[in-house]
C-alpha positions in Angstrom: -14.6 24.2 -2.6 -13.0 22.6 -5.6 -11.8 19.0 -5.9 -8.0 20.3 -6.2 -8.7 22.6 -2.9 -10.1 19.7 -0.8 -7.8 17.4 -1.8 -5.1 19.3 -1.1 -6.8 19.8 2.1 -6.9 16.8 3.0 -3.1 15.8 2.0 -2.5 18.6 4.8 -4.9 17.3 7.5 -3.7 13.5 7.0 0.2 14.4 7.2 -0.5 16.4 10.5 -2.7 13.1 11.8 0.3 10.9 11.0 3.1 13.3 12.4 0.8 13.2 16.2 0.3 9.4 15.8 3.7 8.5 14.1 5.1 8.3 18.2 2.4 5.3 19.0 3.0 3.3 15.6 6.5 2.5 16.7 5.4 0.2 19.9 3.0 -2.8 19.7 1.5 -2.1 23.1 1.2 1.7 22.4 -0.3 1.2 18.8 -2.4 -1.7 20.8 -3.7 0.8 24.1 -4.2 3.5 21.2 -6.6 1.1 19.1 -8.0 -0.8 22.2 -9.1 2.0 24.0 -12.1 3.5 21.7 -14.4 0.0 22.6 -16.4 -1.0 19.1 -15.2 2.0 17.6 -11.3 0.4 17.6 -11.9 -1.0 14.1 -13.0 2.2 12.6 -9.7 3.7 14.2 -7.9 0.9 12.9 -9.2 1.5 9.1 -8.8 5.5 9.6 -4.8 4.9 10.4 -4.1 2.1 7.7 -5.8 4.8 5.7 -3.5 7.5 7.0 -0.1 5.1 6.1 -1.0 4.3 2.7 -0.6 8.4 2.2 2.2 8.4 4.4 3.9 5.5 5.0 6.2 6.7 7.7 6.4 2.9 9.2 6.2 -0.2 7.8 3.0 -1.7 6.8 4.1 -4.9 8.5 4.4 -3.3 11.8 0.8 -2.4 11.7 -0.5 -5.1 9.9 1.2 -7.9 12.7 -0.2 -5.2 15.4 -3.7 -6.2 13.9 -3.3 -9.9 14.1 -2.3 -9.8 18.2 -5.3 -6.8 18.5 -7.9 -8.8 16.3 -6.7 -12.2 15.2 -5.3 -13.8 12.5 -8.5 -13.5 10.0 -10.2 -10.2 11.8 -6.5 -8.5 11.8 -5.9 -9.3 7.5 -9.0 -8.6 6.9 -8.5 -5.1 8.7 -5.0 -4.7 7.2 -6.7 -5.5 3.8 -9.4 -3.0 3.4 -7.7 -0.1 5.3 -4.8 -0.6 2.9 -7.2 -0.7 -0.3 -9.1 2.3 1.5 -5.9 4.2 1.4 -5.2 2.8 -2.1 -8.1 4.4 -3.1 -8.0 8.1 -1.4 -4.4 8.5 -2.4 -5.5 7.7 -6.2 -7.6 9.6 -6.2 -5.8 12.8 -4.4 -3.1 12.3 -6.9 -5.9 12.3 -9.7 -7.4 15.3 -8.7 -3.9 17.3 -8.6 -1.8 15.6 -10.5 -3.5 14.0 -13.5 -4.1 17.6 -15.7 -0.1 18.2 -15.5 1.2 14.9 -15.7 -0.3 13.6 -18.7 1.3 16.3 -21.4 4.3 14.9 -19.8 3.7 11.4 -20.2 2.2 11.4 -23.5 5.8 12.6 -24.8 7.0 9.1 -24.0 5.3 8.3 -27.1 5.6 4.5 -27.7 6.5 3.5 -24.0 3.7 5.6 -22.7 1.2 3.7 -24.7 3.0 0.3 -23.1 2.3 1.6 -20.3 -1.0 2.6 -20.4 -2.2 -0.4 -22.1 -0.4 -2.9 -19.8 -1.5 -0.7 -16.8 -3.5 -3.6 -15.2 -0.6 -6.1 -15.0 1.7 -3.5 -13.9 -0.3 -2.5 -10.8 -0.6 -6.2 -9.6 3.1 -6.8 -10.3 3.5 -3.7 -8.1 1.7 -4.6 -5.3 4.0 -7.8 -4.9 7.3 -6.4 -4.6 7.8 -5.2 -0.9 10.8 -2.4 -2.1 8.1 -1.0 -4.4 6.3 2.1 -1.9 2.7 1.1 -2.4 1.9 4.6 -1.9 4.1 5.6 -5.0 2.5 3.2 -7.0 -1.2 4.6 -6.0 -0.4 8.2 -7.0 1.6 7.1 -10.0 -1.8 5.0 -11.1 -3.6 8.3 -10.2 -1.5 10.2 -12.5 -2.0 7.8 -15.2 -5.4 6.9 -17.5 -6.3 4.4 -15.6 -9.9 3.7 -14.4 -10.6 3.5 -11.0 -12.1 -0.1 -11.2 -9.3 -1.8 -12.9 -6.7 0.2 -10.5 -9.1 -1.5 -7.1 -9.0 -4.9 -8.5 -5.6 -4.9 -9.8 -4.1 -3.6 -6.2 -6.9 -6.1 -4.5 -5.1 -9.3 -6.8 -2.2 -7.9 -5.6 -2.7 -7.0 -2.0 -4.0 -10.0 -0.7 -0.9 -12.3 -1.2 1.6 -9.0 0.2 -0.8 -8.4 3.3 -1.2 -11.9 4.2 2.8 -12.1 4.4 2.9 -8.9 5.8 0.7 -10.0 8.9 2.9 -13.0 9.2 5.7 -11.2 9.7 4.6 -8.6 11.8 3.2 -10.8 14.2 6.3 -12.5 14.5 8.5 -9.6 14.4 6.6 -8.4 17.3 6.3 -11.4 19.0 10.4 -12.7 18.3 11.4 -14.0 21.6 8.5 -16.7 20.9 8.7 -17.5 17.3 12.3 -16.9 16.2 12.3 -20.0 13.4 9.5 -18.8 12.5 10.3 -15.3 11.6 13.1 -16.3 9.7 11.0 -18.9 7.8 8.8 -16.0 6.9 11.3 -14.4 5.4 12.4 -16.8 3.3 9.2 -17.4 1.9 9.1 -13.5 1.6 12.0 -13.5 -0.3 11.0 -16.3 -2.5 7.7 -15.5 -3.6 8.5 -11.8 -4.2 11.8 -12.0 -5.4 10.1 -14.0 -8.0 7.5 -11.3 -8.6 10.3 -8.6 -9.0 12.1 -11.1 -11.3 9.0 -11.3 -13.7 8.3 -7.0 -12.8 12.1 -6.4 -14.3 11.9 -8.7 -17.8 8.9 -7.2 -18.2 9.7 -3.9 -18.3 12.7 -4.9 -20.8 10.2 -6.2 -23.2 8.0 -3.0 -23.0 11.5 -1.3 -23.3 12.5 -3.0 -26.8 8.9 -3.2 -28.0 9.1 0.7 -27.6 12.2 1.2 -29.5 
């Protein structure tokens, strides 16, 4: 079987996994019977959906990531969220590599100037990525797929990245799920949210101005 035919193989198999879970992802106490259920084996359920989303992400990654705090605790349930999401990171990289990568690049090497930018300022622009929630994380691990990129700087740069987003994400979740208890709280969250990643999107936009008038 060739890398393109398994990975396409496994884009199909994951989509049909998240279509049959996608009805227990929208309730904390189904997603938490669903995990619960397995005994010791939960966590490796756990990772394999995380895994699943960052292909798919059909729900918000805060839903699941606050679900893992009330299931596992506050450190047990980030670290979860954390390397299912970087798991994920990593599979849909390198799916997108293995199909995309051969008929992308002719493509992107037409940009001339602004694909160089891009590619030489590909580290930055991955950990920029990861911290602003309207970017799809999933878009940005297929794009880096897609790109030169090596693998190594691509897992740091989304680790840099992810640990700040996930941490906020878990907050809010957990709140969000838990509302009636901690409604000042949720709120608060989102301000901080909005802050600290309207910030990031801030620096992500004049950034991409100065590639744009260093390419011209």
């Amino acid at each position: 079987m060739t890398k393109k035919v398994f990975s396409f193989f496994t884009l199909v198999v994951s989509l049909t996994f998240v279509v049959l879970l996608y009805p227990k992802l929208q309730n904390p106490s189904a997603f938490q019977e669903l995990i619960t259920q397995w005994g010791w084996i939960s966590i490796f359920v756990d990772l394999f959906i995380l895994m699943l989303l960052a292909l798919f992400p059909i729900v918000p990654f805060a839903l699941i990531a606050g679900g893992n705090t009330l299931i596992f605790g506050w450190i047990n349930g980030f670290l979860l969220s954390l390397v299912g999401s970087l798991l994920g990171a990593s599979l849909g990289f390198y799916l997108s590599r293995n199909l995309g990568q051969e008929w992308a690049q002719p493509k992107i090497a037409r940009l001339g100037k602004w694909a160089n930018l891009i590619e030489g300022n590909s580290f930055s622009i991955i950990l920029i990525s990861r911290l602003i929630p309207i970017l799809p994380s999933a878009a940005v691990n297929y794009a880096a797929g897609l790109s030169l990129m090596t693998f190594p700087k691509f897992l740091l740069a989304s680790l840099l990245g992810k640990i700040p987003m996930i941490v906020w994400e878990s907050w809010i979740g957990h709140d969000f799920w838990q509302i009636s208890k901690h409604p000042s709280r949720f709120l608060f969250a989102i301000l901080i949210g909005a802050l600290i990643f309207g910030l990031a999107s801030l620096y992500f936009y004049f950034s991409s101005k100065r590639f744009d008038n260093l390419s011209q």
